[in-house]
N, C-alpha and C positions, 0 to 999 in steps of 0.2 A: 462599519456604522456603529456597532456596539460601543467603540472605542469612545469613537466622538459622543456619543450618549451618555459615557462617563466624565468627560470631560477633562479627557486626556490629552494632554500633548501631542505636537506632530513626532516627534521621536519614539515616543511610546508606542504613539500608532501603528505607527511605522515596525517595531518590533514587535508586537504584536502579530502582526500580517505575517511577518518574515516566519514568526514560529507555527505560525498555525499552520500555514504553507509547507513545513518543513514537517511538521507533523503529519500533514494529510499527503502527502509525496511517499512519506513512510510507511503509513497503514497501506499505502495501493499497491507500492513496491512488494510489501510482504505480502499482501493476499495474492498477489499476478502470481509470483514465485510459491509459492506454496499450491497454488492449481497445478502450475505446470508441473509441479514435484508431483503432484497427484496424476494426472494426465501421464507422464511419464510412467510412473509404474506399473498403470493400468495396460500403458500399448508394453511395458517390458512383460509382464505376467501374462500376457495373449501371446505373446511369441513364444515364451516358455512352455504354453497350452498345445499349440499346433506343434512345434518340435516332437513335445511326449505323443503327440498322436500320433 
């Protein structure tokens, strides 16, 4: 809708969309992946914990 507010073309629009999308696919991609890297090391360092006990 911003697009059309500027009064931009269907092409534009249209890329537009495509990059923000591509954009916002990435930021979630890297935040999932960066928990589970966190998650991850948390259950490796509890296993390391009960072993030394």
């Amino acid at each position: 809708m911003f697009a059309i507010a500027l009064g931009l073309n269907p092409l534009e629009s249209i890329t537009i969309i495509i990059s923000a999308t591509i954009f916002i696919l990435a930021f979630t991609w890297v935040s999932i992946k960066g928990d589970l890297r966190e998650l991850a090391n948390e259950l490796i360092d509890d296993k390391d914990q009960e072993e030394m006990n």
